[in-house]
DRENNU-790600 format. One line per 4 residues: number of its first residue (from 1); their letters; for each residue x, y, z of C-alpha. Coordinates in Angstrom, 2 decimals. Example, Ala and Ser with C-alpha at 12.3 -4.5 7.8 and 13.67 -1.06 7.14 Angstrom:
2
1) as) 12.30,-4.50,7.80  13.67,-1.06,7.14
REM end
This chain:
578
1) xxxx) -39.06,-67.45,-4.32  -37.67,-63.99,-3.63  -34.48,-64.38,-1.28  -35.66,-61.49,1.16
5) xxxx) -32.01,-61.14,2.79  -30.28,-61.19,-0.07  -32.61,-58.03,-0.99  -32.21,-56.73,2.62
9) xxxx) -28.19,-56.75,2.32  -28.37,-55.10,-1.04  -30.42,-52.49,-0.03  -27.92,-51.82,2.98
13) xxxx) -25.27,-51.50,0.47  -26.64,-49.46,-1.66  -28.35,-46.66,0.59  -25.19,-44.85,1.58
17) xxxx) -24.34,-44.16,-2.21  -27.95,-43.59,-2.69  -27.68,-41.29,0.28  -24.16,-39.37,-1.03
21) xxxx) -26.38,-38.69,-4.52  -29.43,-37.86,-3.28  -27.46,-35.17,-0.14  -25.17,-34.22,-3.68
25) xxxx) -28.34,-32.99,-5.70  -29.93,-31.21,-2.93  -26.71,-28.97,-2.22  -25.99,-28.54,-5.64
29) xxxx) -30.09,-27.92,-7.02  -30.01,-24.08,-6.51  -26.88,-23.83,-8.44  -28.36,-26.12,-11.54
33) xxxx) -31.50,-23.99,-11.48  -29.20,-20.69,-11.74  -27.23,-22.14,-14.07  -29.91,-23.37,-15.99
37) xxxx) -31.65,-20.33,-15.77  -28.70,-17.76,-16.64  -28.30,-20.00,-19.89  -32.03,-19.81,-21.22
41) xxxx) -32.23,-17.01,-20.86  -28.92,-15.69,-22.63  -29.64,-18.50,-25.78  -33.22,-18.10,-25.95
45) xxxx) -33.61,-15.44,-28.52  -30.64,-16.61,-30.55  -31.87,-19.82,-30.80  -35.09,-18.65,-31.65
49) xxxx) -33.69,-16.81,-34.04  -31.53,-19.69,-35.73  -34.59,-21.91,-35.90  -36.25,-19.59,-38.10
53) xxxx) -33.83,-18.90,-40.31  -33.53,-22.95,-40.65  -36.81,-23.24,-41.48  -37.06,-20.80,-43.99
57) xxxx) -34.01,-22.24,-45.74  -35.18,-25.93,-45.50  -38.92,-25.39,-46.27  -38.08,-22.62,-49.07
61) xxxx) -36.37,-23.81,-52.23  -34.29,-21.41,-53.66  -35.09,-21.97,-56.68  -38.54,-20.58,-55.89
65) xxxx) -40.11,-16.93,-55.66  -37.92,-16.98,-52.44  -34.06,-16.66,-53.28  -32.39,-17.70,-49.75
69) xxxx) -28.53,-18.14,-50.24  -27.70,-14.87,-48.96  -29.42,-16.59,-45.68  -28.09,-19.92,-46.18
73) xxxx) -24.57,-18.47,-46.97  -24.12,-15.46,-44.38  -27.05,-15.06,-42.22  -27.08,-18.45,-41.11
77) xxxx) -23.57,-19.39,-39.99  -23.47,-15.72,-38.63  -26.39,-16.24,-36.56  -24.65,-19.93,-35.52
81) xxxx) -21.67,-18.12,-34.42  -23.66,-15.35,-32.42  -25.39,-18.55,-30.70  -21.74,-19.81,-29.30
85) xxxx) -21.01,-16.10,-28.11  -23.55,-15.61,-26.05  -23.25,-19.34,-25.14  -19.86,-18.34,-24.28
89) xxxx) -20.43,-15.03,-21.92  -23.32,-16.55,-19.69  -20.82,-19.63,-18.83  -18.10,-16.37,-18.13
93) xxxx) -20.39,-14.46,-16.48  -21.58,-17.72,-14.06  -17.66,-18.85,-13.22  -15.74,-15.70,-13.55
97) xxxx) -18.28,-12.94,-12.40  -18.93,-9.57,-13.68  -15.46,-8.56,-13.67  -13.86,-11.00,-15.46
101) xxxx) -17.37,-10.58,-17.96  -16.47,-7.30,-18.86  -12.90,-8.13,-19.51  -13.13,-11.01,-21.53
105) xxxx) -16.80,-10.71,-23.14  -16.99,-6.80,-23.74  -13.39,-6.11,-24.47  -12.50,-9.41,-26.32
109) xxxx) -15.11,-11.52,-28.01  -17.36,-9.00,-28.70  -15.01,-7.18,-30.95  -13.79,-10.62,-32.03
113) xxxx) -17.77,-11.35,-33.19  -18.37,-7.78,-34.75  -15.01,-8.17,-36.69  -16.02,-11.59,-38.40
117) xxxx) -19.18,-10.28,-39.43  -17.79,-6.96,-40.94  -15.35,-8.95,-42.87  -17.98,-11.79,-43.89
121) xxxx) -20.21,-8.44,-45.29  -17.39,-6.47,-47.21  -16.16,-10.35,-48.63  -19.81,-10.24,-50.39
125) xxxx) -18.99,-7.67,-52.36  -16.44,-8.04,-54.79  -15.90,-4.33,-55.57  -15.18,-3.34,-51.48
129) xxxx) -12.97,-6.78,-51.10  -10.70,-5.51,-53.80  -9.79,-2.23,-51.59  -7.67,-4.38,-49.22
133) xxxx) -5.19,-4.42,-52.12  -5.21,-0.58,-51.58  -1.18,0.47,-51.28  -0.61,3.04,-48.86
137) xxxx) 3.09,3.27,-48.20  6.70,1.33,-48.32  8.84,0.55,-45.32  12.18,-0.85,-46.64
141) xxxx) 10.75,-1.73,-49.57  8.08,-3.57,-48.40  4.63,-2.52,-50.07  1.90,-1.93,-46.58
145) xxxx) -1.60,-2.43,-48.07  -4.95,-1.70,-46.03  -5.47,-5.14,-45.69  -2.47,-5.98,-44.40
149) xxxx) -2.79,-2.34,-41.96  -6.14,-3.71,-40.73  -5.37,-7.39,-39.75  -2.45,-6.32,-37.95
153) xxxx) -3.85,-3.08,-36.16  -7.10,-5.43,-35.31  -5.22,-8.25,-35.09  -3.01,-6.60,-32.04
157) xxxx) -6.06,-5.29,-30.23  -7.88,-8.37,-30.15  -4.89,-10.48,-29.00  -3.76,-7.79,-26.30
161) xxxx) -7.30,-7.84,-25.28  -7.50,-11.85,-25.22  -4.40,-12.56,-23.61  -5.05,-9.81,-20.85
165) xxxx) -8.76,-11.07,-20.43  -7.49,-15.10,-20.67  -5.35,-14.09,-17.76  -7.92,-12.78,-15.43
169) xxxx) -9.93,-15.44,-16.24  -7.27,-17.93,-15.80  -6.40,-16.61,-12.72  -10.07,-16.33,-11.10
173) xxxx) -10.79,-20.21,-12.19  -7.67,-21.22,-10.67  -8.00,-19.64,-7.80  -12.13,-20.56,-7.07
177) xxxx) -10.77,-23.98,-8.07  -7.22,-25.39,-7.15  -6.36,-23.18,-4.56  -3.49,-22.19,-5.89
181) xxxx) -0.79,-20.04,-3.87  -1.76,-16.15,-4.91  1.65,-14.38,-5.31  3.18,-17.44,-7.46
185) xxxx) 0.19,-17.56,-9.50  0.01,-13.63,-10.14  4.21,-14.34,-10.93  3.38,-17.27,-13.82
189) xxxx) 0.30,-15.38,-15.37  2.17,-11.86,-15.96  5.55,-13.97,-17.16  2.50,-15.83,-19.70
193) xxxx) 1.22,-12.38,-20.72  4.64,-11.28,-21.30  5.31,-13.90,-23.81  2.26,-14.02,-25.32
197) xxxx) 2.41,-10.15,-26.00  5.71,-10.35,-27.88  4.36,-13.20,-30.07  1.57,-11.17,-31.26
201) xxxx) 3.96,-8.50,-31.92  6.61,-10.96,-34.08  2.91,-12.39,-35.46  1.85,-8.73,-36.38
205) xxxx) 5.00,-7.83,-38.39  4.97,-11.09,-39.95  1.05,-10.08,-41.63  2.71,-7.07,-42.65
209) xxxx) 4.95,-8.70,-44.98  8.05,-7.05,-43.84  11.44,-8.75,-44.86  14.47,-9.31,-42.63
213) xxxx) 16.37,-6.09,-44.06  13.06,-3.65,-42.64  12.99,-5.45,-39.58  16.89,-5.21,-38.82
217) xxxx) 16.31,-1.19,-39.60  13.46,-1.43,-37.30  15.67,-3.27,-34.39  18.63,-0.58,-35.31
221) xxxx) 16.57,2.19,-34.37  14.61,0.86,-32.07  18.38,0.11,-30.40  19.59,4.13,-30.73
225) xxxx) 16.40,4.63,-29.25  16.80,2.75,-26.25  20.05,3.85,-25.88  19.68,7.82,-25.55
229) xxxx) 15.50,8.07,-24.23  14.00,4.52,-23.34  17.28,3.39,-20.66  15.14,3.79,-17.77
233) xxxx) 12.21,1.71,-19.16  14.31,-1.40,-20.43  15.87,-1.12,-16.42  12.13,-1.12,-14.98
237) xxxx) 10.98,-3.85,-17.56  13.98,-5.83,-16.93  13.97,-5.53,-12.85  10.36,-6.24,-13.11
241) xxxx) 11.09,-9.75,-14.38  13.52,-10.21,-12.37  11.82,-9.73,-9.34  9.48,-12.50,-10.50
245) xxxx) 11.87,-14.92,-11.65  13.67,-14.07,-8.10  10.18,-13.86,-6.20  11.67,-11.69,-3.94
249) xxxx) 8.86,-9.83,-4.43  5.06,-10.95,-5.75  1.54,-9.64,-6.49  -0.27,-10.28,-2.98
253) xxxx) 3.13,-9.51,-0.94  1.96,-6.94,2.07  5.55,-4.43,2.18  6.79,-1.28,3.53
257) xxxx) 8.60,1.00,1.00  9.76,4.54,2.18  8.06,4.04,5.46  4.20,3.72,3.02
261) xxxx) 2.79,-0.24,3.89  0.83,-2.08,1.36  -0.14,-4.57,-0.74  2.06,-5.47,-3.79
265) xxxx) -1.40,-5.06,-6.62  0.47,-5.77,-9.87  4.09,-6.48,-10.97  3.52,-4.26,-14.64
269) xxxx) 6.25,-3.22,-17.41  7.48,-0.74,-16.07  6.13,0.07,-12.75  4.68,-1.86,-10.00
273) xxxx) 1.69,-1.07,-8.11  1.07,-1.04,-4.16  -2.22,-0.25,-3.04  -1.98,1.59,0.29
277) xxxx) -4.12,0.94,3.82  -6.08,4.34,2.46  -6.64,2.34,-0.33  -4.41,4.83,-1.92
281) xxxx) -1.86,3.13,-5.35  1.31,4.17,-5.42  3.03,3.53,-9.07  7.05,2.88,-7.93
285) xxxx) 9.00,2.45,-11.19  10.64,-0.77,-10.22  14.56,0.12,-10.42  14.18,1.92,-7.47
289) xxxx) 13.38,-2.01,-5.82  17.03,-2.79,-6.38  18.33,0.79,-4.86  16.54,1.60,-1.96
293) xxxx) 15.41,-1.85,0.57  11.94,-2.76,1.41  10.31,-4.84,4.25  8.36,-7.50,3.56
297) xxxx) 5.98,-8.82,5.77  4.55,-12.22,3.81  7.42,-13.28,1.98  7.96,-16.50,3.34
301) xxxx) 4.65,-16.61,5.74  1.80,-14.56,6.04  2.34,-14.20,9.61  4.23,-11.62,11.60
305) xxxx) 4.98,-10.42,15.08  4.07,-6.40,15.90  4.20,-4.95,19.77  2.78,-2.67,21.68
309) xxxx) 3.95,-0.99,24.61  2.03,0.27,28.36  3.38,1.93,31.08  2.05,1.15,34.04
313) xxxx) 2.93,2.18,37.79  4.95,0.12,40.07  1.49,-0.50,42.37  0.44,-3.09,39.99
317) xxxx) 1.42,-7.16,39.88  3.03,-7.94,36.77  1.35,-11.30,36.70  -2.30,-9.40,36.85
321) xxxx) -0.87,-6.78,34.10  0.20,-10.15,31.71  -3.25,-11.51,32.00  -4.90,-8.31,30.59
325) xxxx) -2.67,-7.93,27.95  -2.75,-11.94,26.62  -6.46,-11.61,27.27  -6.45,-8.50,25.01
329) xxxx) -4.94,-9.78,22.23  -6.79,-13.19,22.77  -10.13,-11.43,21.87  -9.21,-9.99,18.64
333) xxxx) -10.20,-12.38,16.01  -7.35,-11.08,13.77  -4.86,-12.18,16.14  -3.44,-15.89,15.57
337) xxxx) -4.51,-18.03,18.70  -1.80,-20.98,17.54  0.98,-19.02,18.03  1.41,-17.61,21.68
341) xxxx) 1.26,-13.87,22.69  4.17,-12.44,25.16  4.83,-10.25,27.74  8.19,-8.40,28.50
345) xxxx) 8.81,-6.25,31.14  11.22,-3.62,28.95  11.70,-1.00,31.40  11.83,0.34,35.06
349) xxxx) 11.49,4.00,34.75  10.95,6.73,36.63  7.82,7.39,35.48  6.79,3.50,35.94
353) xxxx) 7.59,0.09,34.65  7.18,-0.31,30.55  5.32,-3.62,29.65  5.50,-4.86,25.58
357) xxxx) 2.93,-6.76,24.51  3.92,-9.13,21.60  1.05,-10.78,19.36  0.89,-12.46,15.75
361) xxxx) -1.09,-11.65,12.99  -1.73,-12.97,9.30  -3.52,-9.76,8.47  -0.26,-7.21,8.84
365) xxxx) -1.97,-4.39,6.23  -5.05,-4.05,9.32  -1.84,-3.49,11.93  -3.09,0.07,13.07
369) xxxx) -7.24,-0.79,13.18  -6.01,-4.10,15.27  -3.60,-1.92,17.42  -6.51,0.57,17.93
373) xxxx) -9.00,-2.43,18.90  -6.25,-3.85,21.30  -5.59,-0.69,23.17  -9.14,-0.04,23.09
377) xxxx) -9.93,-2.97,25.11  -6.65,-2.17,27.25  -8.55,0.66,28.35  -11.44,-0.49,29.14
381) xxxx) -9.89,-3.83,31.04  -7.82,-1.16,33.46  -11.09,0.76,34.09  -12.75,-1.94,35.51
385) xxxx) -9.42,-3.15,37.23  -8.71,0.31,38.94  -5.23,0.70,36.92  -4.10,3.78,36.11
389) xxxx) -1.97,4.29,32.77  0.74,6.62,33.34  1.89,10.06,31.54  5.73,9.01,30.13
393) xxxx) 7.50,12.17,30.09  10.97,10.45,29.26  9.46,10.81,25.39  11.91,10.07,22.37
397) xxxx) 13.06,12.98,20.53  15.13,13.37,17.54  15.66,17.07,18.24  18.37,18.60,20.65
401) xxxx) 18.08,21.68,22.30  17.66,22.68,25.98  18.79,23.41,29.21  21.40,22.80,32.25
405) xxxx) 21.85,23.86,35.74  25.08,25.47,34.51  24.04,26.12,31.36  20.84,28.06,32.79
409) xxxx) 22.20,31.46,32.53  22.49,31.58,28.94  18.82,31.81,28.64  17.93,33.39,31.17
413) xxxx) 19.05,37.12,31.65  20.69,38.70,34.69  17.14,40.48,36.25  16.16,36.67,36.17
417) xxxx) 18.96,35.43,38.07  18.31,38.01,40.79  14.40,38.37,40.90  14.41,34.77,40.09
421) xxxx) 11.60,33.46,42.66  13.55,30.08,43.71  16.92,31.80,43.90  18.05,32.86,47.17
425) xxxx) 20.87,36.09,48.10  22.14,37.48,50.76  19.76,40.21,52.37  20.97,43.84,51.19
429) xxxx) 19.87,47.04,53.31  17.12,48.98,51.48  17.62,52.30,50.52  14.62,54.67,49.88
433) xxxx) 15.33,56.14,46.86  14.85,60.00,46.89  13.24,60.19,43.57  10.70,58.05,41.99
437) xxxx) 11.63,57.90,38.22  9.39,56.22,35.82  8.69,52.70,35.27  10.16,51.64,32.02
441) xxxx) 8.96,48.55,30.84  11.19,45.56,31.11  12.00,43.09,27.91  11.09,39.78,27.81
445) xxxx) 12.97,37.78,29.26  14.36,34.37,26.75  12.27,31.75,29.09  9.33,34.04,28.23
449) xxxx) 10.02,34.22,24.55  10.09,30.44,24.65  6.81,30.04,25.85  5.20,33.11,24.33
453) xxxx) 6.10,31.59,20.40  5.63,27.93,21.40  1.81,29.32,22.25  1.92,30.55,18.73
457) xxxx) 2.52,27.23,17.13  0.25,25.41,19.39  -2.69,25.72,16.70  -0.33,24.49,13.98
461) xxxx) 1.32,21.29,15.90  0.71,18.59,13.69  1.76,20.59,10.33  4.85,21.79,12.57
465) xxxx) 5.81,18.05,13.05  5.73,17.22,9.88  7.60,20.21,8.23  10.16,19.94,10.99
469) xxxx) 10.78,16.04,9.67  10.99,17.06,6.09  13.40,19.54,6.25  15.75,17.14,8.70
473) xxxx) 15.71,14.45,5.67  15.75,17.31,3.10  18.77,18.67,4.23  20.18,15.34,5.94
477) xxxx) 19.26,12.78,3.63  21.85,10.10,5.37  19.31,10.66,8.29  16.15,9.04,6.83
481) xxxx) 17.72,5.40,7.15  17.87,5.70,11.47  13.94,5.97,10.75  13.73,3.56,8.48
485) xxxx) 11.83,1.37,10.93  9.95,4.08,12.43  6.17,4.83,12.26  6.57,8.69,11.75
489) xxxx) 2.96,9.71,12.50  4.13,8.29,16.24  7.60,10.08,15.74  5.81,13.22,15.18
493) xxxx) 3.43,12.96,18.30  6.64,12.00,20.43  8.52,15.13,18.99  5.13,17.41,19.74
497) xxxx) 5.18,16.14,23.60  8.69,16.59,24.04  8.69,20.10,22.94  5.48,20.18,25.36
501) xxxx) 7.54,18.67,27.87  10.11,21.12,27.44  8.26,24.54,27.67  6.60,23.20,30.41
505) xxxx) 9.59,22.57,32.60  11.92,25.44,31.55  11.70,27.09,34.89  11.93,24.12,36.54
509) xxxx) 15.65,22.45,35.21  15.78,20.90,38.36  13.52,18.39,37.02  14.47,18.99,33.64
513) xxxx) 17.85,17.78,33.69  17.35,14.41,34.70  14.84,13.40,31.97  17.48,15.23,28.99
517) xxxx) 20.16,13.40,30.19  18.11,10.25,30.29  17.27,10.84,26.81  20.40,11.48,25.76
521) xxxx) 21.63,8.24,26.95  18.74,6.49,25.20  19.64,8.08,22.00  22.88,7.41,22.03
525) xxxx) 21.71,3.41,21.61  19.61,4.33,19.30  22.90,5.23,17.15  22.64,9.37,17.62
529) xxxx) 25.95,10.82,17.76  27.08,14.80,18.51  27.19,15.61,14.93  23.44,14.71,14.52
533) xxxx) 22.52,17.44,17.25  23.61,20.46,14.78  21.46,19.29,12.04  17.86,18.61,13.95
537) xxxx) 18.67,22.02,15.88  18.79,23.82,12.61  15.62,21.59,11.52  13.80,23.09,14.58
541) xxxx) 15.02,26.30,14.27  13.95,26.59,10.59  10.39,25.02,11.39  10.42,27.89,13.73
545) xxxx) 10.78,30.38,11.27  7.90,29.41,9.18  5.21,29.20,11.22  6.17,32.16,13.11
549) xxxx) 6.69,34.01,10.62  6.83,38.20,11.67  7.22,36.76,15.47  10.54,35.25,14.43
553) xxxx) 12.49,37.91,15.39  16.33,38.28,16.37  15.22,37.62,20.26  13.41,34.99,19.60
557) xxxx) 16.07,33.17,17.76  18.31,33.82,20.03  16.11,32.11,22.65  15.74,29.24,21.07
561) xxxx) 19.14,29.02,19.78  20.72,29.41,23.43  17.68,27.20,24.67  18.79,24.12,21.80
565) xxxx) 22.45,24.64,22.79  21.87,23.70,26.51  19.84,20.78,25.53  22.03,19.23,23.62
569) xxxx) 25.04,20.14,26.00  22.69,18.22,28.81  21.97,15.22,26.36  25.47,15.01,25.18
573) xxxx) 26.44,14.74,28.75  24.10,12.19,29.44  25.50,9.85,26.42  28.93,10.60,27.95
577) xx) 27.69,8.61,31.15  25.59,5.87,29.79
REM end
C-alpha cells in the first residue's frame, strides 16, 4: 500500500527546487532560443557543406571513375576548420557584441583562416612550395628567405591583431561577468598586451634565423637611435608604465589637465588619451603627467563634492533659503542621496548675503549639465516663492585699472572738472561777451573715450575675454597656476561684467570706489600682489588694441591707461586695509 504522506512530504520537498528550475528556464528561454538561433544559422551552410563532402568521400572509392583525395586531403579538413570559425564568431558575436566581433573575428581569425588555406594550396604544389627557399638578402650574415619574410611579416600581424582583439574581448567578458573594478582591469590588460607584443617581436626575429652577432648590431643601433631621435618616446613609453604600475592614474579615471576635464580613454605607448565632455580626445604625450599636476576626481572614489553659489537679499530666512537649495539638489537623480548636501552662509555683502550650496556626485564629467539642472530648478523654486536673485556687482576680476576720488582728475580733463554736472563752485559774475566768436568743437573728453570704444567691443565680448586671458598667460606664464582651479569660461564672464561694471559707473566714483577697494581686498586673499597689476593692465590694454583696431588711437590709450592706473591705485589701497 502506497504510504500517501510519505509521498505528500516528498512532494513538499521537492517543489521549491522544482520551482527554482522551472522560474530558471523561463527567464533564461529567450536567451536559449537566440542563442540557438544565432548558431544555426551561422553553422548551417557549413555543415551542410561538410556533410556532402563526407558523403562523397565515404560513398565514392577512389579508386573508382571518381578520384577524391584532393577532397579527402584539403577540401575536407579545410571545410572542418571553416566549420569551427564560424562556430567561433557567432559565440563572439553573442558574448562580446559587434564590437568586439569586428575586432577579434574580422581583424584576427579571419586572416588567421584565409592564411591556412593559402598555405595548405601553395603546399600542393611542389614547384610554388620550393619558392619559400627564395634568398632575398643577408643581415649580418644571416641568409632572409621569403619564407622566412612571410611567416614573420604575417606572423606579426596576426599576433598584434590577436593579442589586441584577446584584450577587448577579455576585458568585455570580465567585465559582463565578474564585475571587475574598470581602471585596474584596463591597467592589467594594457601591461598583458605590452608583454605579449614584445614576445611576438623576440618570436619574429627568432623565425628569421638571425644569430646573436645581427641582433646585438640591431640593439646597437637601435641604442644610437634612441639616443639622438627616439628620447622623448622611450620617456612617454616608460612614464606610461609607470603610471600603471603606480595607478596614480588609470583608464576610466575622470581628471582635469590644463583646466580641459575628462575621462582617462586609454593609457597607450606613447600618449594617453582623454576624451573630453564635447566628446572631444585629447592625445597628451604622457611625460608631460610627471611635469605639469592634474586633478583627479575618481582616484580613490568615484564620488566628489562641487558647489554652487546664490546671492540672495537680506529679506529672506536662511532656514527657508536651505530648504530650496537641499530640495534642489535632492531632485537631481545624479546627485548622491547617502551622503548629505550643505548649506553655508559665505558672505554678507553689500549687495546681499552669498549662500553655497554643497552636493555629491559619482558622475563628476556631467558637473556643468547637473549644475545647469540645479540652478534651473533654483529658479523656478524662487519664482513660486517670491525671491528675488540679486545682481552682484562686487564681481572678481583679474584685471586692474580704474578710478579714485583723488585720482579722478587724471581722466577726466579740466572743462570736466568745471562743467562737471555734480561739481559745485563758487558763483562768478557773468560777463556778456562783446563778440560772439565761433563755436569750435570740443574734444572728447577721456570718460567719453572710455565708453565710446568699450561700445565698440561690445559685439566682440566673448572673443575679447578670451584673447585678453591668453595674452596674460602668454606673456605671464607663472600666472596660469593662480587659475589653476578656475573654470575660465566663468572667469571670462566675471571679467566681461566687471569691465561692464566699470564703464557704467565711471561718472559715478562715488559708488565706484567702494566696490574697487572691496575687490582689491578680496584679491589680495586670493594671493594677487602689486606686481600682478602691471601685467593684466598691459593684457587689457593690448586686447584693446586688437579689436579696436584704427579706433586705438593715442587718446584712447591714454584713457585707458590713466583709467587702469587709478584702478589699481584704488585696489591697491584697498589690499593695504584688509
Amino acid at each position: 500500500m502506497v504510504d500517501r504522506s510519505r509521498l505528500k512530504s516528498l512532494h513538499q520537498q521537492f517543489q521549491p527546487a522544482l520551482h527554482r528550475v522551472t522560474t530558471f528556464l523561463q527567464l533564461h528561454s529567450y536567451e536559449w532560443v537566440r542563442i540557438g538561433t544565432e548558431l544555426s544559422r551561422a553553422l548551417l551552410f557549413p555543415l551542410l557543406l561538410w556533410g556532402t563532402l563526407w558523403l562523397l568521400v565515404q560513398v565514392f572509392p577512389s579508386s573508382g571513375h571518381w578520384n577524391l583525395n584532393l577532397i579527402a586531403t584539403f577540401f575536407l579538413p579545410l571545410v572542418s576548420l571553416f566549420v569551427v570559425y564560424r562556430a567561433i564568431a557567432a559565440v563572439v558575436l553573442l558574448m562580446g557584441g559587434k564590437e568586439v566581433h569586428a575586432s577579434l573575428v574580422v581583424r584576427f581569425l579571419l586572416p588567421l583562416f584565409i592564411t591556412y588555406a593559402v598555405i595548405q594550396f601553395i603546399g600542393l604544389f611542389s614547384e610554388i612550395s620550393l619558392l619559400g627557399d627564395t634568398q632575398l638578402f643577408t643581415v649580418a650574415k644571416t641568409t632572409i628567405t621569403l619564407r622566412g619574410l612571410f611567416a614573420a611579416s604575417i606572423g606579426l600581424y596576426l599576433w598584434f591583431a590577436g593579442v589586441s582583439s584577446l584584450a577587448q574581448f577579455l576585458r568585455k567578458l570580465l567585465l559582463n561577468r565578474l564585475h571587475v573594478d574598470e581602471a585596474t582591469l584596463d591597467g592589467l590588460l594594457i601591461l598583458l598586451r605590452y608583454f605579449l607584443i614584445g614576445l611576438g617581436l623576440f618570436v619574429a626575429f627568432s623565425e628569421l634565423k638571425l644569430d646573436s652577432t645581427a641582433i646585438a648590431a640591431i640593439s646597437g643601433g637601435l641604442a644610437v637611435g634612441i639616443g639622438f631621435g627616439l628620447k622623448d618616446i622611450v620617456i612617454n613609453f616608460l612614464s606610461g608604465i609607470i603610471l600603471l604600475f603606480e595607478r596614480s592614474l588609470r583608464p576610466g579615471d575622470i581628471i582635469e589637465f590644463n583646466n580641459k576635464m575628462g575621462r582617462v580613454e586609454e593609457i597607450n605607448l606613447r600618449a594617453t588619451t582623454i576624451k573630453t565632455r564635447d566628446h572631444v580626445e585629447l592625445v597628451i604625450p604622457n611625460q608631460l603627467f610627471w611635469n605639469a599636476a592634474l586633478t583627479s576626481y575618481t582616484r580613490r572614489s568615484r564620488m566628489a563634492r562641487f558647489q554652487i553659489e546664490v546671492l540672495l537679499g537680506y529679506d529672506y530666512s536662511p532656514d527657508t533659503i536651505t530648504a530650496i537649495l537641499v530640495n534642489a539638489a535632492r531632485e537631481n537623480s545624479k546627485i548622491a542621496t547617502s551622503l548629505t548636501a550643505k548649506v553655508e552662509i559665505v558672505n554678507f555683502g553689500q549687495e546681499g548675503v552669498l549662500y553655497k550650496l554643497k552636493f555629491w556626485t559619482d558622475d563628476p564629467l556631467a558637473i556643468n549639465s547637473l549644475r545647469d539642472k540645479i540652478y534651473r530648478h533654483l529658479w523656478k523654486a524662487f519664482e513660486e516663492e517670491g525671491i528675488e536673485l540679486e545682481t552682484p556687482t562686487n564681481i572678481t576680476i583679474h584685471s586692474p585699472k580704474t578710478l579714485t576720488r583723488s585720482d579722478w582728475a587724471l581722466v577726466e580733463s579740466p572743462e570736466d572738472q568745471i562743467h562737471h554736472p555734480t561739481r559745485s563752485s563758487p558763483l562768478q559774475p557773468e560777463i556778456a561777451p562783446q563778440q560772439t566768436a565761433p563755436v569750435q568743437p570740443k574734444a572728447p573728453t577721456q570718460v567719453e573715450l572710455v565708453e565710446s570704444s568699450f561700445e565698440k567691443i561690445k559685439p566682440h565680448a566673448t572673443e575679447f575675454s578670451v584673447s585678453f586671458y591668453r595674452h596674460l598667460f602668454r606673456s605671464n606664464p607663472e600666472l596660469r597656476s593662480m587659475f589653476s582651479n578656475t573654470d575660465m569660461e566663468k572667469q571670462q564672464q566675471k571679467l566681461l561684467s566687471a569691465l561692464v561694471l566699470l564703464v557704467e559707473n565711471v561718472r559715478n566714483p562715488d559708488h565706484l570706489v567702494p566696490i574697487l577697494q572691496d575687490l582689491g581686498a578680496k584679491h589680495k586673499g586670493y594671493g594677487v600682489i602689486e606686481k600682478h597689476y602691471p601685467a593684466v593692465g598691459a593684457a587689457l590694454l593690448q586686447t584693446f588694441e586688437q579689436y579696436l583696431k584704427e579706433g586705438w588711437t593715442k587718446e584712447v590709450k591714454q584713457a585707458w591707461t590713466n583709467t587702469f592706473d587709478a584702478i589699481a591705485q584704488i585696489m591697491l589701497d584697498g589690499a593695504e586695509e584688509a
